[in-house]
LOTI-185883 format. One record per atom (N, C-alpha, C): residue in one letter; z, x, y. Coordinates in steps of 0.05 Angstrom, whole numbers, plus 5000, padded with zeros to 4 digits. Each point is the difference from the previous one (the first is absolute). Layout:
residues N
aZXY ...
***
This chain:
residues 268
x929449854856 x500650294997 x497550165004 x499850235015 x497950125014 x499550214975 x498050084996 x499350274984 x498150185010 x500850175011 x498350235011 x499550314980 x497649975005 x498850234976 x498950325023 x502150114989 x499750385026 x499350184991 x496850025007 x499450294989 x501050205034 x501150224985 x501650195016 x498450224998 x498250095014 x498850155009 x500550374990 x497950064978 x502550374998 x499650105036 x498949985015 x500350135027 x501350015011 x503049634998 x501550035016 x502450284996 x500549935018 x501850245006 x502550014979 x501450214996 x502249964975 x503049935019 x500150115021 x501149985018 x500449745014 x497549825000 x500149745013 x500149804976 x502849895015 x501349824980 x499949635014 x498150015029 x501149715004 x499249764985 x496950094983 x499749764990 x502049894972 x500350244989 x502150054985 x502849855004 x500550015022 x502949865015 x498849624994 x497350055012 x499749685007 x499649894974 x499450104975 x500449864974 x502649994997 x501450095000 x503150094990 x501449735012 x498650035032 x501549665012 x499049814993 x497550014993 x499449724998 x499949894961 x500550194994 x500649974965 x502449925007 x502049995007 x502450004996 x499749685011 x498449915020 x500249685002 x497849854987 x499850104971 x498649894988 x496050024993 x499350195015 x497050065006 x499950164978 x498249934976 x498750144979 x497950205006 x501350234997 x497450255007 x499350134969 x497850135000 x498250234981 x499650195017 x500450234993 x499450215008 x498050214993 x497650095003 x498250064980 x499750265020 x500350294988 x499550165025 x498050164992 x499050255011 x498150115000 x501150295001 x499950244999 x499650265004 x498650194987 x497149985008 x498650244999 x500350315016 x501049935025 x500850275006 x501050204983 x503049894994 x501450164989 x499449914970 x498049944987 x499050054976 x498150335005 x497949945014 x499050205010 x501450295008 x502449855009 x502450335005 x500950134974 x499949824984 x501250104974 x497650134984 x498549894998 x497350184977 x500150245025 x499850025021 x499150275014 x503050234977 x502649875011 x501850275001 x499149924966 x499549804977 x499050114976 x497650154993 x498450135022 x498250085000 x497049854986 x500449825010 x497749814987 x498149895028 x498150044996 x498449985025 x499749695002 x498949805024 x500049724998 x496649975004 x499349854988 x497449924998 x499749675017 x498349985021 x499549755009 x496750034997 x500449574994 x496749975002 x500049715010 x497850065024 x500649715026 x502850034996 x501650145010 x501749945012 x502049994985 x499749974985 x502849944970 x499950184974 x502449974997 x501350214979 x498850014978 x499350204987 x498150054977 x503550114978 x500749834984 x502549914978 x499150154978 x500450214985 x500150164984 x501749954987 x501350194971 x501949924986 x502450155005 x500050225020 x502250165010 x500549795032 x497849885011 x500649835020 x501649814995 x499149814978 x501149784991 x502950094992 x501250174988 x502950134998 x501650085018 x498750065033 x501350045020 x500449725017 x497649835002 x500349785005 x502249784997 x499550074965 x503649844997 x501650084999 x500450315005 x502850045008 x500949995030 x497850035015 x501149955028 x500249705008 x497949875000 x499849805002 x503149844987 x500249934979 x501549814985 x502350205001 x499250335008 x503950074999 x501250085023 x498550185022 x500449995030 x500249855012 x496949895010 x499749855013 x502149655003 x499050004968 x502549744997 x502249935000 x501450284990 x502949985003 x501250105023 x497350045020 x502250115039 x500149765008 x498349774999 x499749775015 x502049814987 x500250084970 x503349734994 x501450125006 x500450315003 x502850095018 x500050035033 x499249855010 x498649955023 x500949675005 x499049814985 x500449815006 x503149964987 x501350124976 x501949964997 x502450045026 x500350265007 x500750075019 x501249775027 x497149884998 x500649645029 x500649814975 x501950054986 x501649804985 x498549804989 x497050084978 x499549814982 x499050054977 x499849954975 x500150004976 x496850174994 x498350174995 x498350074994 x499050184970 x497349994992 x499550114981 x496850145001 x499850174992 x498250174993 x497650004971 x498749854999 x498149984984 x497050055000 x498149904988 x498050045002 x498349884987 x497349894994 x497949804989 x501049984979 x499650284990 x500050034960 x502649834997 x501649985002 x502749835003 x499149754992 x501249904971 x499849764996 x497449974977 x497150065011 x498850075023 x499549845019 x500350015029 x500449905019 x496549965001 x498750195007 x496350125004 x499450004973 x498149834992 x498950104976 x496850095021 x499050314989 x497850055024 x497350094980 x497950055005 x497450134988 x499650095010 x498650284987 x498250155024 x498350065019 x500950085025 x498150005021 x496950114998 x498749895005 x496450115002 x499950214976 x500649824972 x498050184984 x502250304998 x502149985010 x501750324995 x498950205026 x498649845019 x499750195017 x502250235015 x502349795009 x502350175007 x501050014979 x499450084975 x501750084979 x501749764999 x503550095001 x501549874979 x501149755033 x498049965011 x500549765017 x498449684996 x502649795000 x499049794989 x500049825023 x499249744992 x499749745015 x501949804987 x501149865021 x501249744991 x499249774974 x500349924983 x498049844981 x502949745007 x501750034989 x502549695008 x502550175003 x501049845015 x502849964998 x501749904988 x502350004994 x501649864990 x503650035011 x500449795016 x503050065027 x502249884974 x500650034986 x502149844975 x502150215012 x499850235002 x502650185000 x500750075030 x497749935022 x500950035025 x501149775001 x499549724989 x501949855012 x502349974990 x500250114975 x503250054995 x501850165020 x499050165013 x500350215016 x500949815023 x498249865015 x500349945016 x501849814998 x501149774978 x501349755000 x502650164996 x501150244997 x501850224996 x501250095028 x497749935026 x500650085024 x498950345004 x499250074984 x499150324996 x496249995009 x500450225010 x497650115017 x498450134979 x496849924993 x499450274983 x498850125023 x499950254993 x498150285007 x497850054979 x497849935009 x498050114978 x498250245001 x500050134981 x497550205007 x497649934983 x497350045017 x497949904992 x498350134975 x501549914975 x498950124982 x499049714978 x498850094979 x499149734980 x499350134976 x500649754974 x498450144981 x498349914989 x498150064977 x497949854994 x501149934966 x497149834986 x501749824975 x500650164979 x499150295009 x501350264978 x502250205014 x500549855027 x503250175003 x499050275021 x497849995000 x498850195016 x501350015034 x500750115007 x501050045023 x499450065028 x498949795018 x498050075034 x500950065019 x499850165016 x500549905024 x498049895022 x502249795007 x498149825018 x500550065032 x498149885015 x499150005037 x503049764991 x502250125022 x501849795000 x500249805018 x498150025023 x498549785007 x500149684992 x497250144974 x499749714985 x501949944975 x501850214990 x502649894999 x502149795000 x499850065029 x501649825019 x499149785002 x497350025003 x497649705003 x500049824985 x500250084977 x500249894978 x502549794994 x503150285002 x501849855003 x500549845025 x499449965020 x499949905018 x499249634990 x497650004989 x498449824986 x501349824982 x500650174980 x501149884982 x503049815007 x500950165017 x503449935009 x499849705022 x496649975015 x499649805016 x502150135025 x500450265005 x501050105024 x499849885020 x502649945020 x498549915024 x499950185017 x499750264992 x499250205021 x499350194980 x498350185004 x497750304987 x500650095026 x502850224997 x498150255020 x500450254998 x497950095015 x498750374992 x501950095022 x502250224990 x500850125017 x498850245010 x498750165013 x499650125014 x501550225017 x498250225015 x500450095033 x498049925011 x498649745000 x498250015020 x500849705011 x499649895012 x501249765025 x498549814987 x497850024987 x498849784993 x496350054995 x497149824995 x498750074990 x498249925030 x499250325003 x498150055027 x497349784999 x498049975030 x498549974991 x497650094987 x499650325007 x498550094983 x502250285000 x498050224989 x501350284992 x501050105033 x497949985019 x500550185020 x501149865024 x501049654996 x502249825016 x502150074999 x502050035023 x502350025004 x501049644994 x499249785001 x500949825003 x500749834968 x502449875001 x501049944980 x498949704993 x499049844979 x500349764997 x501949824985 x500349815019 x503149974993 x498749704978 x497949884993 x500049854978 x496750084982 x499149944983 x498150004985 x500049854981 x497549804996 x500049884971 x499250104984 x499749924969 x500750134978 x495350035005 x499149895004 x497649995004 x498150225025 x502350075025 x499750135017 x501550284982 x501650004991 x500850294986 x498450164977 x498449804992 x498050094982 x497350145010 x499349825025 x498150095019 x500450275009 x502250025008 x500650325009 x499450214986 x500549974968 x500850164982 x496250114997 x497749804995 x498049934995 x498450205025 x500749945019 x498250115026 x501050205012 x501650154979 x501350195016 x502050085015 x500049815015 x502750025021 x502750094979 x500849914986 x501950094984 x499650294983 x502350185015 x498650294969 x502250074989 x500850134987 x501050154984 x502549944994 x501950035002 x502849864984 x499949635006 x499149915026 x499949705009 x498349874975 x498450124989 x497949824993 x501250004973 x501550074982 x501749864975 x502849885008 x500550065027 x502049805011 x499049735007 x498049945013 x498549805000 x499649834977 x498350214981 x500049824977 x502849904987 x501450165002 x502349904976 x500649775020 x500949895033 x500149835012 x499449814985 x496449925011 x498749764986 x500250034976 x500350164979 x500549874971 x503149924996 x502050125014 x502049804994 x501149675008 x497749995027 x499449705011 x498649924978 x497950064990 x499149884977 x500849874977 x501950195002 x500650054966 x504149775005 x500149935023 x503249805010 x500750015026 x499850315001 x502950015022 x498649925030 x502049855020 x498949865017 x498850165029 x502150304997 x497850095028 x501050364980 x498750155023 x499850274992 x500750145040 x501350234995 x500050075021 x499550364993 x499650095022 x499950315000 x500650135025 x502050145001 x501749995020 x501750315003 x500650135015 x502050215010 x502349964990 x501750104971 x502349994991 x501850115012 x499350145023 x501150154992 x501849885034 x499349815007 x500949845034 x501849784988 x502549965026 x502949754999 x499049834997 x500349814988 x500349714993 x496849884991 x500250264983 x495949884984 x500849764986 x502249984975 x499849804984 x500949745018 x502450045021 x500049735016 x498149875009 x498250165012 x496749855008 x498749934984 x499950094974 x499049794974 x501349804997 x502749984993 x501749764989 x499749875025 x499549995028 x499549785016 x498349925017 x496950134989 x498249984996 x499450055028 x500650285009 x500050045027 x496650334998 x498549995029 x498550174992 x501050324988 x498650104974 x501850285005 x497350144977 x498150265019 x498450124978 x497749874993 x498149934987 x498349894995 x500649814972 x499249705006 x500949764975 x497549944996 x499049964974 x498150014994 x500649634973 x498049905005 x501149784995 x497949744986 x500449884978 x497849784996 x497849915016 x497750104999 x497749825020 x501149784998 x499749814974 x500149745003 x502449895010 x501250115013 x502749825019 x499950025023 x497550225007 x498750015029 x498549835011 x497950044975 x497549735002 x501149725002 x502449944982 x501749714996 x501549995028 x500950175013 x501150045023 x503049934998 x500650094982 x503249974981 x502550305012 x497950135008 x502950285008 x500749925029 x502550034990 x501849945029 x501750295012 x499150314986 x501250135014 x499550155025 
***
């Protein structure tokens, strides 16, 4: 039995439903999915019409205590509950949750409280996704965690997903996206269609990788690390993405164990 771990991109479109379709079919013949999604946009849309200005630093959300309140309501109440009525819709069982759940994320805080009330992964614990899943039910997660006083983060749902990806021994991690896959540098049009977990780190290091790629990257190689057998990052938003995973056909950029390169063990 296959288990694929989907972080769903907040970019994709609300409108584009195919990858959405392709869990719906392939849950239904048995393929274990996670769903772990993302929306900062429309987190960001919401503090504006609440009149709350957004603070970024490098790049990422500076989590306040009026942030952290909008966060989980969009996140764990928007965001989450369009995509189980979404996947419900192509006829399969879904649910809407989020880290603190259970707790799914137990997380600490990022750099010292730099982004404020944003945390890091510390463990997991899948006891209630796999109830979920031995149920035939889809979770939806939103990327939140708490710490050992109940304290409440939001996390890069990213590494999230990485995590769960890891822990679950996924045989597929992938970053949904709008972009086709991971360039070779910033100002290449050209897509690479494989990378090892050792070549993806390189990128991140020397540059070539900037700004949203380079915590997609990472969360990649730390979920190879940490079990799951490949990672991909890929255009959600194109026909038959998850079929080219389940049959190990090229699709996006797969990013994948050095050591089964070096052993000369991948056959895709």
């Amino acid at each position: 039995m296959q288990t694929i771990v989907l972080k769903y991109g907040g970019s994709m479109k609300e409108d584009s439903t195919l990858l959405l379709e392709e869990v719906a079919y392939y849950a239904q013949r048995g393929v274990r999915f996670v769903i772990v999604h993302g929306g900062g946009p429309e987190v960001t849309h919401w503090l504006a019409r609440l009149g709350h200005e957004t603070e970024f630093v490098q790049g990422q959300r500076v989590t306040d205590e009026f942030s952290l309140q909008v966060v989980e309501m969009v996140l764990a109440g928007r965001v989450g509950k369009r995509i189980v009525r979404q996947l419900q819709q192509f006829g399969i069982e879904a649910i809407s949750i989020s880290g603190e759940d259970g707790p799914i994320i137990a997380a600490t805080l990022y750099e010292e409280g730099l982004l404020g009330y944003v945390g890091q992964v510390e463990t997991v614990n899948t006891s209630l996704l796999e109830v979920l899943l031995a149920a035939k039910i889809v979770p939806v997660l939103a990327p939140l965690g708490l710490d050992a006083a109940g304290q409440l983060y939001n996390i890069n749902a990213d590494f999230v997903a990485a995590s769960l990806a890891g822990a679950l021994r996924a045989n597929a991690f992938i970053l949904a996206t709008d972009v086709s896959g991971v360039r070779e540098h910033a100002q290449s049009a050209h897509t690479l269609d494989r990378l090892t977990a050792d070549e993806a780190l390189a990128m991140v290091h020397d540059g070539r990788a900037v700004g949203g790629m380079i915590p997609k990257l990472q969360a990649a190689v730390g979920a190879i690390a940490q079990g799951a057998k490949a990672a991909y990052v890929l255009d959600g938003q194109k026909a038959d993405t998850l079929q080219r995973v389940l049959e190990d056909r090229a699709v996006g950029t797969r990013i994948m164990p050095s050591e089964m390169v070096r052993g000369g063990t991948d056959h895709a």
